[in-house]
Steps between C-alpha positions, in 0.01 A plus 500: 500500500653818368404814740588871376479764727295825433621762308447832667314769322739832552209748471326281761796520738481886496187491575501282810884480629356248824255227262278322723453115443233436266271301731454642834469202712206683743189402407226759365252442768459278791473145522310333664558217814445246268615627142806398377720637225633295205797343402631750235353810773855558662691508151626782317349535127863417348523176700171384442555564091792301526327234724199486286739477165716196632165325616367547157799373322576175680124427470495559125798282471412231674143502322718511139703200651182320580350557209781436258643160696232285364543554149858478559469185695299355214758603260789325650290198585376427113879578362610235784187285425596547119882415547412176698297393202767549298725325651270196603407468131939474477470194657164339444604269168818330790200500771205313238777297306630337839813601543704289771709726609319778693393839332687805550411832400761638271855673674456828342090545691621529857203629631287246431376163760376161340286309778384166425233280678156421564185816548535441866914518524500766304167722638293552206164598538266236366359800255876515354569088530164403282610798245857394451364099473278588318777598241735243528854578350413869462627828706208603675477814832436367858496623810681320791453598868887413510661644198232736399414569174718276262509342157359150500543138297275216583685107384212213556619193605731233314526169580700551806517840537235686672285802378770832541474857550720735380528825624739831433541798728668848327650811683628770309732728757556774236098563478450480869792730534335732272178519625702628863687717257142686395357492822801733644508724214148571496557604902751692385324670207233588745732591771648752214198627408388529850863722617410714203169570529585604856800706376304657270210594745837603764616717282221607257167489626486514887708797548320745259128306535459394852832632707465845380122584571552349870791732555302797368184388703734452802676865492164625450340368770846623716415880360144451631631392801712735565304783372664592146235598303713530184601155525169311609366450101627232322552686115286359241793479214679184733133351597493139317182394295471191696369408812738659746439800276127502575572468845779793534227668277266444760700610808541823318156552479442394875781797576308720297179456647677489892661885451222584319267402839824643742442826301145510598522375831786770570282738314144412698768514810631850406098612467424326845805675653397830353150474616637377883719836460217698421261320718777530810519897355150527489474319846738722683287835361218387617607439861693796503151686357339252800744687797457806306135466533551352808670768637279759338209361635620495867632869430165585353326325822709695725455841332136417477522380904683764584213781323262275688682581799555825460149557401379309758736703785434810358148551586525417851795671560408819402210418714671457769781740432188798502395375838802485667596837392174637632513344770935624572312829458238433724467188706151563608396544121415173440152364527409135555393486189850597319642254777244222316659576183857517641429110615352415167790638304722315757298167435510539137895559471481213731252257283769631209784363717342155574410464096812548418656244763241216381569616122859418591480231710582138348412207715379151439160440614390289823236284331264314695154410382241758664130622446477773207209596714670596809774670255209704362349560811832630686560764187160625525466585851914651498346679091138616743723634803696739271212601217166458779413835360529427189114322487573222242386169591744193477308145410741187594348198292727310547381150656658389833610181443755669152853406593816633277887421575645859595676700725179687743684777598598613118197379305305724817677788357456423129112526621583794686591710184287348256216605743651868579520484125140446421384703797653795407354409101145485689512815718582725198166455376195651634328263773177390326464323199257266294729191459365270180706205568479082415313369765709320790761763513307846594097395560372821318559853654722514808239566798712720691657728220840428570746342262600160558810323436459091492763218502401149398644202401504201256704215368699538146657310237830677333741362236374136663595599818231546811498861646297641784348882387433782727315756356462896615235662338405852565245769352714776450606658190735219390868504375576768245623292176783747494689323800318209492844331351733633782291469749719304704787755456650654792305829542268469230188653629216702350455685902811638621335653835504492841425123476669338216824415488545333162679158660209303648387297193884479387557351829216286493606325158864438665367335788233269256796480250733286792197277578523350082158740442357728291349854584269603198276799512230630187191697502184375558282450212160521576550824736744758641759366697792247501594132573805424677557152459812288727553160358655247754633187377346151667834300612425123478471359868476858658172478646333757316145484443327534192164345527398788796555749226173355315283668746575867344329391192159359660 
């Protein structure tokens, strides 16, 4: 077996100074537990040509051999066949005549046997012993299981001498030496054609067709690995039209298509990284707008606090301030009835004081479950101790057995304000009126001319939640739409007297605010005067009763 080594391609060298072997022995995905590899898996593609080759050409000689030794065979056997004949027929007319003396073949025939005797001594088949009787005196073929195929002369019997056979045997060296001859040069002429067929595809065909495109596909694949962009195309002039060219083809497509996708993804990355810019831009404006409203707002509070304040100190002080100077001119000036109004000036800066501590004050409230109705009650007697004169009448509806989770002492001064509230509303009025209301809440016209300012209660169902409602519902004029938004506002009030302080409701929605409520106020609808409406959430477990609040409704 001839083997020639591989002629390296120069331009191929340049191109890839380190050549990787042309099978990498890692496998392209995982096997399995069970899966094995084959045979030919861990050989290189050179080794396994030259394997395959050699396999190919000692099986195609020994299927020539086989194929060509039986003819061969049957050659040498009829020339040997033929010679024995020959030289049987030499020696037949001494064998038939009788000849004393035994027969010998002539000197000059020294490959030839003469074997005398009977069918049995000598082995002959009976097919070969009835043919060669059958022809007595004449050269006939047999077959012996001794001598093999031989030339054969049958003598019957005579007189004394029994029935012979006559039997010659043939080898001819020179043919048998021949046909060993032709057997090793056809090996040989295969073997030949075998070291240059592989010599040819060494030097010829593997390099440029096979050995070239793998180096090419290799480097590329190094250039995409290492990120050369330049160098990760295989050029179309050195692609084969075969099947490794369809595949570098292919992986030049699949390149393609990959940087064509990397250019969008790093594109649809540079848009999403743009947009978090702006949207982290965008996001930092707004909360700086957010403190800068923030900040505004609390500014804008305290200015607007601080003219509340002022407006609110003003008044009384220069009240005061005139009586105190009358009186450093004359302390027997004042009357008891400018010392009357010297106390009420004093209680109002001090009403001012207390709104402005509770308007301030954040504490968590002490929630236990109480009766609204003793909440109601308690506001109404502290509301008719400070307004008695003020001849409104104040209704509490609310049933006795109505429990709510709260803090007593804050929701009594929610009540407390919301009352003062509506009781001041009431007493601006005049003191009779013809009330037209549904029935239930006001039974036709109030009997005793005052106002009247009711509170009730009844179960509610908000945004699937179960709320408790308190409503306040006066006659008096109702809320002017103008404030009606800010009503809730620290110092928004339509009465800036000797009573009102503009905090009361403000403080009121705090306090409801840190029990999870709601304070709500609108306008009645089918009269003068305005709903004030405190929304308590039910708390699962809490003891609060619903069911009692049925009886306002019957």
């Amino acid at each position: 077996m001839v083997s020639v080594p591989a002629r390296q391609d120069p331009i191929e060298t340049r191109e890839a100074p380190e050549p990787q072997p042309f099978f990498d022995r890692r496998p392209l995905r995982m096997l399995g537990a069970g899966e094995r590899r084959g045979w030919l898996a861990g050989l290189r593609i050179r080794k396994k040509l030259i394997l395959l080759h050699t396999l190919f050409s000692v099986t195609l000689a020994i299927v020539l051999v086989l194929t060509i030794r039986s003819a061969i065979e049957q050659l040498v056997e009829a020339a040997e066949i033929s010679r024995a004949r020959t030289l049987l027929k030499q020696v037949a007319p001494a064998i038939v005549g009788g000849q004393a003396s035994p027969v010998k073949l002539p000197t000059d025939q020294d490959h030839g046997t003469l074997t005398s005797g009977s069918s049995a001594q000598l082995g002959l088949d009976a097919v070969s012993a009835a043919r060669a009787a059958a022809s007595p005196g004449l050269v006939v073929v047999g077959e012996s299981s001794t001598l093999g195929a031989c030339a054969l002369l049958y003598v019957p019997a005579r007189g004394n001498t029994p029935e012979q056979y006559h039997a010659v045997v043939s080898r001819i060296p020179e043919a048998r030496e021949a046909v060993w001859r032709l057997y090793m040069i056809v090996a040989a002429a295969l073997i030949g054609v075998y070291a240059l067929v592989a010599f040819a595809l060494e030097i010829f065909v593997l390099p440029q067709a096979v050995w070239r495109p793998i180096r090419r596909t290799l480097a590329a694949d190094r250039a995409v690995q290492e990120g050369r962009r330049e160098g990760e195309l295989i050029d179309e002039a050195i692609i084969p039209d075969d099947e490794l060219g369809e595949i570098m083809r292919s992986r030049n497509r699949t390149v393609v298509e990959l940087r064509r996708r990397e250019s969008e993804l790093n594109d649809a990355m540079a848009r999403l990284e743009s947009l978090a810019n702006d949207l982290a831009r965008k996001n930092h404006l707004l909360e700086a707008a957010r403190r800068t409203i923030a900040d505004t707002d609390r500014l804008a509070s305290l200015g607007m606090m601080s003219a509340g304040i002022a407006h609110e100190l003003n008044t009384p002080l220069a009240v005061l301030k005139g009586l105190v100077e009358k009186l450093n001119l004359d302390p027997v000036s004042i009357d008891s009835a400018q010392a009357r109004l010297m106390l009420r000036v004093v209680g109002r800066l001090e009403r001012l004081g207390d709104g402005l501590l509770d308007f301030a004050r954040v504490r968590p409230p002490q929630s236990r479950v109480v009766r609204i109705h003793t909440v109601v009650r308690d506001a109404a007697d502290l509301v008719r101790l400070d307004r008695e004169a003020a001849g409104v009448a104040i209704i509490n509806r609310v049933p006795e057995g109505a429990q709510v989770e709260c803090d007593a002492d804050r929701m009594v001064q929610v009540f407390v304000n919301l009352l003062r509230n509506a009781v001041d509303a009431v007493s601006s009025m005049r003191p009779a009126r013809e009330y037209r209301e549904p029935p239930g809440l006001f039974a036709g016209p109030d009997p005793t001319g005052q106002g009247r300012v009711e509170v009730s209660v009844e179960p509610r169902s908000r945004d699937g939640r179960d709320w408790i409602s308190i409503g306040v519902v006066d006659d008096g004029p109702g809320i002017d739409p103008a404030v009606l938004e800010r009503l809730f506002e620290p110092f928004t009030s339509t009465r800036l007297d000797a009573r009102g302080t503009g905090l009361g409701l403000a403080v009121a929605e705090g306090i409801v605010r840190e029990h999870g409520g709601l304070l709500l106020a609108r306008n009645r609808t089918d009269q003068t005067g305005a709903v004030f409406e405190v929304l308590l959430p039910v708390r699962q477990g809490s003891g609060t009763t619903a069911a009692a609040t049925q009886e306002t409704r019957r």
